[in-house]
C-alpha angles and dihedrals in degrees: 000000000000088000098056083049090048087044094047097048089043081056096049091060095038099237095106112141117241084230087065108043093056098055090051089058095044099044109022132079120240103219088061091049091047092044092049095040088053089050098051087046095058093042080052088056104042095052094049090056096043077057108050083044093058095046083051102061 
């Protein structure tokens, strides 16, 4: 689990190795990259309005 989060985040900031990436299509399985790339995207979210919230005040 802790690859397809280190994949994912790689992902997030663009400097994942093709290596990498390839290995990711041909071994991983895609449920587990979408469900932990929807959750980074909502804690993403969620900290950039808390944020937002905090500068704010």
């Amino acid at each position: 689990m802790w690859s397809v989060v280190k994949s994912v985040l790689a992902a997030f900031f663009g400097v994942q190795k093709d290596v990498q990436r390839r290995e990711d299509f041909e071994k991983g399985h895609p449920v587990a990259f979408i469900v932990v790339g929807i959750l980074m995207a909502l804690v993403l979210v969620v900290l950039v309005a808390v944020l937002a919230v905090t500068v704010a005040r």
